[in-house]
C-alpha positions in Angstrom: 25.2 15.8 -5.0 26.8 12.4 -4.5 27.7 12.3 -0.1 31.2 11.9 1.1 32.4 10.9 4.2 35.2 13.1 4.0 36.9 15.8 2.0 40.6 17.3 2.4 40.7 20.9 1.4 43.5 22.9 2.2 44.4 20.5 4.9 40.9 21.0 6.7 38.9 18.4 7.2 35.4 19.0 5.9 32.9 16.3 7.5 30.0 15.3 5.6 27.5 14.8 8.5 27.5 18.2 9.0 26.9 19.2 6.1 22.8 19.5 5.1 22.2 18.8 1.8 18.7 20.5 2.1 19.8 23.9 3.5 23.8 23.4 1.7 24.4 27.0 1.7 23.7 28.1 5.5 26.0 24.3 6.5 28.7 25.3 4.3 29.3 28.3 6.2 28.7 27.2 9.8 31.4 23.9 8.1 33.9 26.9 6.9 33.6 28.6 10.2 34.2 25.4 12.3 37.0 24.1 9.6 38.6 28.0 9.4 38.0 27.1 5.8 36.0 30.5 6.1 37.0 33.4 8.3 34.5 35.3 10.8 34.5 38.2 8.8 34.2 36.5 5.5 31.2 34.7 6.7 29.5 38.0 7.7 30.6 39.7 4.8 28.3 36.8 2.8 25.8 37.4 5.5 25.3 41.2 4.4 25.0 40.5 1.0 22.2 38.5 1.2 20.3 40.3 3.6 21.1 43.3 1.2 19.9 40.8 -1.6 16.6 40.0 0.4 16.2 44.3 0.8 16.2 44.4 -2.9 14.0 41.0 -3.6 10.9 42.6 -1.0 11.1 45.9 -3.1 10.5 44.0 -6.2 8.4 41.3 -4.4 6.5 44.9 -3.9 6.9 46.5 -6.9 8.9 49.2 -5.0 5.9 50.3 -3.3 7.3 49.4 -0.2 10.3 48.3 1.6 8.3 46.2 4.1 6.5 43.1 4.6 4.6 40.4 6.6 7.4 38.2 8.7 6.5 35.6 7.0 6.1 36.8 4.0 10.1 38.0 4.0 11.1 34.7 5.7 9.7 32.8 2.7 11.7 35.1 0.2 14.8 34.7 1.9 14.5 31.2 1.4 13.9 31.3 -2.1 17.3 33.1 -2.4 19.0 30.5 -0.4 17.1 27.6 -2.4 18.7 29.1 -5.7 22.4 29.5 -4.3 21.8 26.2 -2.7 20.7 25.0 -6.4 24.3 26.7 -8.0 26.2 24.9 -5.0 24.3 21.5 -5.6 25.2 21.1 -9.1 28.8 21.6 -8.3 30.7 17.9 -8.4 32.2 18.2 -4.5 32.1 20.1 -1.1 35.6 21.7 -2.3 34.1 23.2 -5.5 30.6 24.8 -3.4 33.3 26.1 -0.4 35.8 27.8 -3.6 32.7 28.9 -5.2 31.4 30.3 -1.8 35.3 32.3 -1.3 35.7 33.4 -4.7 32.8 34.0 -6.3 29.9 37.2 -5.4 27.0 35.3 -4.0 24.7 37.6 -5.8 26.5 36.3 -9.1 25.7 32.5 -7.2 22.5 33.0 -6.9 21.5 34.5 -10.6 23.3 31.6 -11.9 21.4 29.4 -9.6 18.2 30.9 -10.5 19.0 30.2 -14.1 19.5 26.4 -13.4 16.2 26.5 -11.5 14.3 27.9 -14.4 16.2 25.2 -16.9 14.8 22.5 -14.1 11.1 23.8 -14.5 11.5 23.2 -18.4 12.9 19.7 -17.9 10.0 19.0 -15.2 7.5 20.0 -17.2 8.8 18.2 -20.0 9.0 15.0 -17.9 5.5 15.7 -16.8 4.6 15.0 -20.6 6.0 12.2 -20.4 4.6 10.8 -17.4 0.9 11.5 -18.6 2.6 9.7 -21.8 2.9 6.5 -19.9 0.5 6.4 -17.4 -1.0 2.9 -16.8 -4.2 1.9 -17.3 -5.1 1.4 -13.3 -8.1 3.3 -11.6 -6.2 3.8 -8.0 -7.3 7.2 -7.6 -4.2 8.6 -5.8 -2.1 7.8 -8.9 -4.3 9.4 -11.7 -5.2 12.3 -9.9 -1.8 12.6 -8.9 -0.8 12.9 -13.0 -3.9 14.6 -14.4 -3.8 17.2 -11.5 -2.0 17.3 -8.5 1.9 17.7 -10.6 0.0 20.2 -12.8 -1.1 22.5 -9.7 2.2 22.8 -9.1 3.6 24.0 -12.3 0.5 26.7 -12.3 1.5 28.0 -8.7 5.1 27.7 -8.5 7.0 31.1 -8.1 11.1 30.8 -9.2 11.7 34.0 -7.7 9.5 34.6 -4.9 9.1 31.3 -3.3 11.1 28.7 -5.3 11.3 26.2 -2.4 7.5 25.8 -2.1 6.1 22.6 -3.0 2.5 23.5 -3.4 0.7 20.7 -5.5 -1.7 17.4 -4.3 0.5 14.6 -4.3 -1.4 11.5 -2.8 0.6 8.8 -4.8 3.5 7.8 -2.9 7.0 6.7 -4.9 8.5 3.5 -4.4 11.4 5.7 -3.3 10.7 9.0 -2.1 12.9 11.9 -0.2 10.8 14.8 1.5 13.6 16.4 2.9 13.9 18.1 -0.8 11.5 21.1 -1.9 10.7 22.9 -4.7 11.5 22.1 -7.8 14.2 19.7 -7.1 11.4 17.5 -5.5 9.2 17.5 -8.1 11.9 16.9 -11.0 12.9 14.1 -8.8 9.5 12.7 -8.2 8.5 13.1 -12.3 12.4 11.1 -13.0 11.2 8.2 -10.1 7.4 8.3 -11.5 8.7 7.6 -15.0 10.8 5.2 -14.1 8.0 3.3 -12.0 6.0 3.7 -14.7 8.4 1.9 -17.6 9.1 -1.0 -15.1 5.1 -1.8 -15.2 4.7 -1.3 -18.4 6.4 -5.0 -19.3 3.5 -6.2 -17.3 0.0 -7.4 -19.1 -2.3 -4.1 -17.5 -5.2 -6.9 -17.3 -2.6 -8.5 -14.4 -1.7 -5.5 -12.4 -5.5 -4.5 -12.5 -6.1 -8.0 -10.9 -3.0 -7.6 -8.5 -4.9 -4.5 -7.5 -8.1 -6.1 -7.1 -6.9 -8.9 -5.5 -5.0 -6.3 -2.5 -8.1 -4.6 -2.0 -10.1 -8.0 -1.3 -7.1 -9.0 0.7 -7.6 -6.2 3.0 -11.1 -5.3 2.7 -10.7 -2.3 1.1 -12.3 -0.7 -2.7 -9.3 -1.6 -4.7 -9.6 2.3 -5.6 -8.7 3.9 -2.6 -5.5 2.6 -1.7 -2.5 4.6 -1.1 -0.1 2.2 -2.3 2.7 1.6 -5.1 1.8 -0.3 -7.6 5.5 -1.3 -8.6 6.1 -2.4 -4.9 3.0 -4.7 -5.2 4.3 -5.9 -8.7 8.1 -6.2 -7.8 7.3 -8.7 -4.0 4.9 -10.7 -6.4 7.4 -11.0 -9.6 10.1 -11.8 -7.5 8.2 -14.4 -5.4 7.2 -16.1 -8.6 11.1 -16.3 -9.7 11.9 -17.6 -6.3 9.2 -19.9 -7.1 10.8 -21.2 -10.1 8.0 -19.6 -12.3 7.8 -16.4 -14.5 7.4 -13.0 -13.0 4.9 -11.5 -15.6 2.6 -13.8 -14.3 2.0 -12.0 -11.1 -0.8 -14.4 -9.9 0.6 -16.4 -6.9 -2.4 -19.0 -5.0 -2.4 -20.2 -1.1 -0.7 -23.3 -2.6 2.0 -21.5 -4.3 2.7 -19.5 -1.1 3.1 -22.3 0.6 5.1 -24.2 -1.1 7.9 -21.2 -1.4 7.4 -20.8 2.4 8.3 -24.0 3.4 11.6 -23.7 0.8 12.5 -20.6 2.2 11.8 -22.1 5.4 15.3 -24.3 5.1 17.7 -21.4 4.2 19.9 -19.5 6.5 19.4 -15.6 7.3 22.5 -14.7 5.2 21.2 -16.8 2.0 18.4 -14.3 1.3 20.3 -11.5 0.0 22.4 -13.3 -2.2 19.1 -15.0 -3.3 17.1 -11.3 -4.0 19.8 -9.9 -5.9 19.6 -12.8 -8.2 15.7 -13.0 -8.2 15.6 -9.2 -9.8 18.1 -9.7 -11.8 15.9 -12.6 -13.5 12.8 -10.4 -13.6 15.2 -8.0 -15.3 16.0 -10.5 -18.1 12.3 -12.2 -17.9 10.9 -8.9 -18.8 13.8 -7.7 -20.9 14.3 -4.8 -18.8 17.9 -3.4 -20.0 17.5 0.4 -19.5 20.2 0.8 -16.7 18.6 3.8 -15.0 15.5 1.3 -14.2 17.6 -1.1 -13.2 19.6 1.2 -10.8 16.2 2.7 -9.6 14.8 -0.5 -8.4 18.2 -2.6 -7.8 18.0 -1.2 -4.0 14.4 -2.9 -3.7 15.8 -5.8 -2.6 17.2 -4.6 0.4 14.1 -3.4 1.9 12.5 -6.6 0.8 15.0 -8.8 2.7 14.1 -8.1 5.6 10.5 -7.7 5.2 10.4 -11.2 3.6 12.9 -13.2 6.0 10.5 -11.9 8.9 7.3 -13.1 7.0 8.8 -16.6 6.0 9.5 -17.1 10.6 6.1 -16.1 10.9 4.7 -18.2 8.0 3.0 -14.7 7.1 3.9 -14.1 3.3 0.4 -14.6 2.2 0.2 -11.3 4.1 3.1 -9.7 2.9 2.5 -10.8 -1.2 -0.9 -10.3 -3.0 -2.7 -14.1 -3.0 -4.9 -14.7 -6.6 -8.3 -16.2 -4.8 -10.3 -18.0 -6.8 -14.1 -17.9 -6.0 -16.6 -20.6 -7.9 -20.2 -20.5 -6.6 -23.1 -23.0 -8.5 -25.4 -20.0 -9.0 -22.8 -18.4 -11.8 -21.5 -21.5 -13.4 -20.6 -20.6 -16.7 -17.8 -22.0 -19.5 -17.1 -19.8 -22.5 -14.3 -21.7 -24.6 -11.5 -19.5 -25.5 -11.1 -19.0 -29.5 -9.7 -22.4 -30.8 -6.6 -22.9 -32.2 -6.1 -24.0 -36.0 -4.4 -27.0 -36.6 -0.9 -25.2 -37.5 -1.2 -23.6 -34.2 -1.7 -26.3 -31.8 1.4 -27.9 -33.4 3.4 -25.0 -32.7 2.3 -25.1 -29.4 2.9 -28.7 -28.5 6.2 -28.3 -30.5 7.2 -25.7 -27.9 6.1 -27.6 -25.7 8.5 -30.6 -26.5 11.0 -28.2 -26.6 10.7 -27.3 -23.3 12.1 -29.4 -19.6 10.7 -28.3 -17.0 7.3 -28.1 -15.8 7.1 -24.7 -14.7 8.2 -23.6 -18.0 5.2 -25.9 -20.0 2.3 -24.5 -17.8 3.7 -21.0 -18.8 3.4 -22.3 -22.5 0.0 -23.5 -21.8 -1.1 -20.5 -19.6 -0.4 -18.1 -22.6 -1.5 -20.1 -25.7 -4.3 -22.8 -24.8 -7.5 -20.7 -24.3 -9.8 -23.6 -25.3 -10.7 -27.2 -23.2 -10.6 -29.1 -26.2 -7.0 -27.6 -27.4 -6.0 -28.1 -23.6 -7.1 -31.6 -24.0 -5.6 -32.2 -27.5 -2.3 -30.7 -25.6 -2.5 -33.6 -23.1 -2.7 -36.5 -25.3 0.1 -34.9 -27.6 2.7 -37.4 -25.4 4.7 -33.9 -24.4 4.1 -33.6 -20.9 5.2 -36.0 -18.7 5.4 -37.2 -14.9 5.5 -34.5 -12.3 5.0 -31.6 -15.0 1.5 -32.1 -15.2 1.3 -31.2 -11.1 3.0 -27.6 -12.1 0.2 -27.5 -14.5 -2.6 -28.7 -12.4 -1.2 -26.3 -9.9 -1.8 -23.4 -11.9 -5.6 -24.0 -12.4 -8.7 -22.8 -10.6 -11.0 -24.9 -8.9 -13.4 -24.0 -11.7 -10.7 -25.6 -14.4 -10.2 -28.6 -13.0 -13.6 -29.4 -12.6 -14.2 -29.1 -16.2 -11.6 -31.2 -16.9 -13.0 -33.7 -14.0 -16.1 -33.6 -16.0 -14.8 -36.2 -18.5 -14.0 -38.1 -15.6 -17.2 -38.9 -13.4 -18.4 -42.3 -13.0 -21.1 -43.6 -10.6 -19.9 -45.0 -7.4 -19.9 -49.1 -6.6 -20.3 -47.9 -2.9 -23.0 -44.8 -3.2 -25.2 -43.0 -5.2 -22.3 -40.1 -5.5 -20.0 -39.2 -8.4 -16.7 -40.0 -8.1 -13.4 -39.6 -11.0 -12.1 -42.7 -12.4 -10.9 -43.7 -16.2 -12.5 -45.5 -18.9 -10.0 -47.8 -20.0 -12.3 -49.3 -22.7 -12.8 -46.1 -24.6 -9.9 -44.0 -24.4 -6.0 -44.2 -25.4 -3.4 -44.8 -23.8 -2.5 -40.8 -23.5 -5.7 -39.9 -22.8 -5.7 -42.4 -20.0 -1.9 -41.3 -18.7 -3.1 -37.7 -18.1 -6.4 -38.4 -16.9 -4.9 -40.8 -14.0 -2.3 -38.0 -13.6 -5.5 -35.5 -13.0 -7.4 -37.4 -10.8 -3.5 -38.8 -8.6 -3.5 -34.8 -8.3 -6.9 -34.2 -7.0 -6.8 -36.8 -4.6 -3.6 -36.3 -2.9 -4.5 -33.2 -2.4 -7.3 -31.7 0.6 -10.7 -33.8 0.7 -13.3 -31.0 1.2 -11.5 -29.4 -2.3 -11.9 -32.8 -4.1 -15.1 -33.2 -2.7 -16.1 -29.4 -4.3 -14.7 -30.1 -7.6 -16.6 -33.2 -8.4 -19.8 -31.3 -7.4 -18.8 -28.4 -9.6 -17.8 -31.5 -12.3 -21.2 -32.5 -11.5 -22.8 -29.2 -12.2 -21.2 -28.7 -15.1 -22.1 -31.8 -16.8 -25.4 -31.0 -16.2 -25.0 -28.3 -18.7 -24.1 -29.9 -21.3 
């Protein structure tokens, strides 16, 4: 039921923060009382009927062998009655209606109609169940598939409408994005299976190859087997994909390096508290588009993100920390595994479409997302190179997007005995190449260079390495 902060009825003031939403029907009466909405003798009038409801509920409960049970035992069907009249109440579209419905209509009538809504419920949960299982993602976090090909199941096995419809016995480990536990029952676990499948359709526009890296790449990040986390996985998804926009690049990507955190630190590092916001809301409404994400009820579901990211993401940028609060891609190259596989090569129609595309395209961002889902093969990245359709500072956003292991295959082409040593170092042959060859390779080695020494100095061994192979 949507909260209000206020409601007239009959000139009473009804106020909303003492109403609980969890235990509506007991609030509503104590809010009557207080409001004179409900008279003293009205409100034990309602109280006699449902402990005479309760009498007749243990004799069933009992199968009229007795009229007795276990305190606990009677405490737990009393709540059950309550949890259905709270359910009639609930479904009611304001506090007026559930106060009129309490006055004018037998609670024992309230509550078989309430039972009646709760059974309708279990259909639609198990239903949603189906669906869930439908579209579960390829991951192995353990909390989250045992969660669907168990725990919700235990629930539907055990659960007791009549008896002890606001027990939520089932092993739930995976935790929601957003999650209420104030809620019980049934009503829990329809809203959990409605938040689950939403979840569940937002990561679906993801390649599953990239989440399962995401998730590998948290567990290395924290030491942990990338199994066992209790985590989301749409949380880790959503800080990465909207990093990326904020970044300027595409949020089905998900992979984000120390230099790409960096560089959106420092950015971030120049705007204003209040900017941020402002700046979120328009990041996920990009993933939206990016993904084509137009069902509204995902949309609504993970709109509110943002605010808990704000925060969370305005304190990291002050502490430089957001390679702690994101999931880092870490690229590990050791001499003892060298290997290069070429990707299937493209025909010759294809690579024109390709560098076509790429012409097409302004922005360097957008060209190494091109290149980062066509190109699978050195000598089709090459070709791509000395096409003349990347050009200037477009070939860093490229260069930035490859592994120590990439470049030095492409640094490969490039080594030349020193004048001064006996090492390798990366220069051009300007006899025996073109002019595009030569633009890109200066542009490659301009790149390698500027950037850290000990990292240059580990490519051209790894260039080394792999010429050796050859």
């Amino acid at each position: 039921m949507e909260n209000r902060s206020l409601i007239q009825i009959k000139n009473n003031q009804i106020k909303t923060e003492n109403i609980d939403y969890h235990q509506l029907t007991l609030s509503l009466l104590n809010e009557g009382l207080r409001t004179k909405m409900l008279t003293g003798a009205q409100v034990e009038q309602i109280q006699a009927q449902i402990i005479a409801m309760l009498g007749e509920a243990i004799s069933q409960y009992t199968k009229y062998e007795s009229s007795s049970v276990r305190t606990e035992t009677a405490q737990g069907i009393l709540q059950s009655l309550l949890y259905s009249i709270d359910y009639y109440l609930m479904k009611l579209s304001s506090l007026e209606q559930s106060i009129e419905a309490i006055q004018q209509i037998n609670i024992v009538e309230i509550y078989k109609q309430g039972l009646e809504l709760v059974k309708c419920d279990l259909e639609l949960a198990q239903n949603l169940l189906q669906e869930v299982q439908n579209t579960r993602l390829p991951v192995s976090i353990i909390a989250y598939n045992d969660t669907i090909n168990q725990g919700l199941g235990e629930f539907f096995q055990s659960y007791d409408v009549k008896f002890d419809a606001q027990n939520t016995a089932a092993s739930i480990d995976y935790p929601l994005l957003f999650d209420d536990f104030g809620w019980t029952g049934i009503n829990y676990i329809k809203r959990y299976l409605e938040h689950l499948k939403l979840e569940n359709e937002l990561c679906s526009h993801f390649n599953p190859e990239d989440i399962n890296l995401l998730l590998e790449g948290y567990g290395r990040q924290y030491g942990l087997d990338c199994t066992q986390p209790l985590i989301n996985i749409s949380e880790l998804i959503l800080k990465n994909a909207l990093c990326l926009v904020l970044s300027g690049r595409r949020a089905d990507i998900l992979t984000i390096n120390q230099d790409d955190c960096d560089l959106l630190e420092s950015r971030m590092q120049m705007l204003t508290e209040e900017q941020f916001p402002e700046m979120l809301q328009g990041a996920m409404n990009t993933v939206f588009t990016q993904l084509d994400i137009t069902n509204p009820a995902v949309q609504q579901y993970f709109q509110p993100f943002t605010d808990v990211f704000c925060p969370q993401l305005i304190k990291a940028v002050k502490e430089n920390s957001l390679s702690v609060l994101i999931v880092l891609t870490i690229e590990t190259f050791t001499s003892s595994t060298l290997y290069y596989e070429p990707g299937e090569k493209l025909s010759d129609e294809q690579l024109r479409a390709v560098i076509d595309k790429l012409m097409e395209c302004q922005d360097g961002e957008g060209k190494a997302d091109i290149i980062e889902r066509e190109i699978h093969n050195i000598e089709d990245l090459t070709d791509v190179f000395g096409a003349d359709c990347i050009f200037g500072h477009e070939y860093t956003a490229i260069f930035k997007r490859m592994g120590d292991y990439e470049l030095a295959i492409l640094s490969s082409f490039l080594l030349n005995d020193s004048p001064l040593s006996n090492d390798k170092v990366l220069s051009t042959d300007h006899l025996h190449r073109t002019e595009n060859e030569l633009y890109w390779q200066e542009k490659l080695i301009r790149y390698l260079e500027a950037g850290d020494i000990n990292r240059y100095k580990n490519i051209v061994q790894l260039a080394v390495e792999l010429r050796q192979q050859y």
